[in-house]
N, C-alpha and C positions, 0 to 999 in steps of 0.2 A: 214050138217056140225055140229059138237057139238062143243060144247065152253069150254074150259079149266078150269074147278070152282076151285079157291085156295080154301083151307080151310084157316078161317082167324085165324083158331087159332095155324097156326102154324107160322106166321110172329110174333103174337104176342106175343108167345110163344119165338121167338130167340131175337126178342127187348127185353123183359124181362130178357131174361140169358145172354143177353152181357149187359143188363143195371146193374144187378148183381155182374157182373166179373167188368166191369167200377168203379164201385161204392168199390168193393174190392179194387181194385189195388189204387183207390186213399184214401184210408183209409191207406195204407201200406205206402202211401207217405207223410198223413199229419203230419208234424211236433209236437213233443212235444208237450204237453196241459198240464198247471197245472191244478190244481184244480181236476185232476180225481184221483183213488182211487189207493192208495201206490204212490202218490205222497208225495217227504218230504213238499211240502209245506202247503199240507193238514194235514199232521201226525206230523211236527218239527215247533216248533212258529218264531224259526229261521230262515228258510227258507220264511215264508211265510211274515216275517218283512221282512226284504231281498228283496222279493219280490215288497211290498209294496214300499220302497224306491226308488227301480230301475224304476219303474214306474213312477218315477216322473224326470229321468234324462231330462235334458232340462229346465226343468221349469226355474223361473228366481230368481236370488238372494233379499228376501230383509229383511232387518232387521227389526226381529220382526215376519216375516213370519212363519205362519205354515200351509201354503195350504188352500184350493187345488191349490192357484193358482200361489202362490211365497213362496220362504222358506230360512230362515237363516239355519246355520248346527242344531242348537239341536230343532227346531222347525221342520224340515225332521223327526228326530228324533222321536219325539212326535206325528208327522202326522201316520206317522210308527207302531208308537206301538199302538195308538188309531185305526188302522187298525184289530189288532190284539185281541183288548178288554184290554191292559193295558197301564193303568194311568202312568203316567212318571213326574218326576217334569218337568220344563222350559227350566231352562239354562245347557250350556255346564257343568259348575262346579257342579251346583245340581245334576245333572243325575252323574258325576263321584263321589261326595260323594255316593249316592244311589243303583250304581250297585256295584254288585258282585265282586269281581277280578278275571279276566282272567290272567291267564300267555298267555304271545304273544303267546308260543308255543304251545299251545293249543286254541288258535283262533277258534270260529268255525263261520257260517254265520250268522250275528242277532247279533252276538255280537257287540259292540260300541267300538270302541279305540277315545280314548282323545290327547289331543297336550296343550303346554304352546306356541302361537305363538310368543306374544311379550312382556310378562311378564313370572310371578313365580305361574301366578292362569292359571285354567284350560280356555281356550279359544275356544275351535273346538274342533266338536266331529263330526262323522264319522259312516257310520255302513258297517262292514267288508264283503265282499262278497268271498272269500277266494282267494286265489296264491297271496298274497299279496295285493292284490286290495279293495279298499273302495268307497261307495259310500258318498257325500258329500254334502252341499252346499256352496263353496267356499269362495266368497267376494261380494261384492257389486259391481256393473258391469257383475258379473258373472253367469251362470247358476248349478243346480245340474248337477253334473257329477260325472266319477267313476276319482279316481285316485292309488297312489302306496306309499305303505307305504315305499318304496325302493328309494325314490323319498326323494334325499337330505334334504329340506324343512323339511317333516315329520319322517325323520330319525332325524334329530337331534331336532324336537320339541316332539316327542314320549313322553307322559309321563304316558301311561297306556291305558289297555282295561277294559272291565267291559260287563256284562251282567242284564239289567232290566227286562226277561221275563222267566217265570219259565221254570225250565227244562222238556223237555219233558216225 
């Protein structure tokens, strides 16, 4: 009686081309990655501020904060651009004396928009993530989160945008 010899290098051989094809097909599925190459957030400082801020939704409101572990709105700000390698003054108003003017209609991400909430000086500031949406850190109680500049409140405290990081 003779015995059947597999050769073993052909099982290991098909484990290898379906660990291949496997390993394809889930490359095909993973989802977006910043950081890799012709991303805008590696090429646009915008984006990758942008970035930087959304990463911190959740976190929790507090005055004075500028991370990593709680944050006021121009202190998000500042967390943000020190991400990026640029200096920003402190407060809401200073950052809106110091950047740039944006016209609204030319928003683009990275950019800052300002608000008067309950005065004539600048009070809240914000960094634009574009369709209208910003990200924030709200009030005291509150945590960062995105919100809408379509959004009564900041419709009528609107008092400009601005940009503090060079253009690309």
């Amino acid at each position: 009686m003779t015995a059947c010899v597999r050769s073993p290098s052909r099982p290991i051989a098909a484990r290898s081309l379906l660990l291949v094809a496997l390993l394809a097909a889930l490359a095909a599925c993973t989802p977006y990655q910043p950081g890799l190459p012709g991303d805008p957030a590696t090429t646009d400082p915008g984006y990758a501020l942008l970035q930087a801020a959304q990463s911190q939704i959740g976190a929790p409101y507090r005055y004075g904060g500028a991370g990593p572990d709680a944050f006021d709105c121009s202190g998000l700000v500042t967390f943000a651009h020190r991400r990026i390698g640029v200096a920003v003054p402190r407060t809401a108003a200073q950052q809106f004396a110091a950047a740039t003017p944006v016209k609204r209609n030319e928003l683009r991400p990275g950019d800052l928009v300002f608000f008067r909430l309950e005065s004539r000086n600048i009070s809240h500031v914000g960094i634009y993530a574009g369709e209208n949406r910003f990200v924030h850190a709200p009030q005291s109680g509150g945590n960062v989160r995105m919100a809408s500049l379509d959004e009564d409140h900041f419709m009528r405290s609107f008092a400009g945008a601005g940009r503090l990081y060079p253009n690309p």
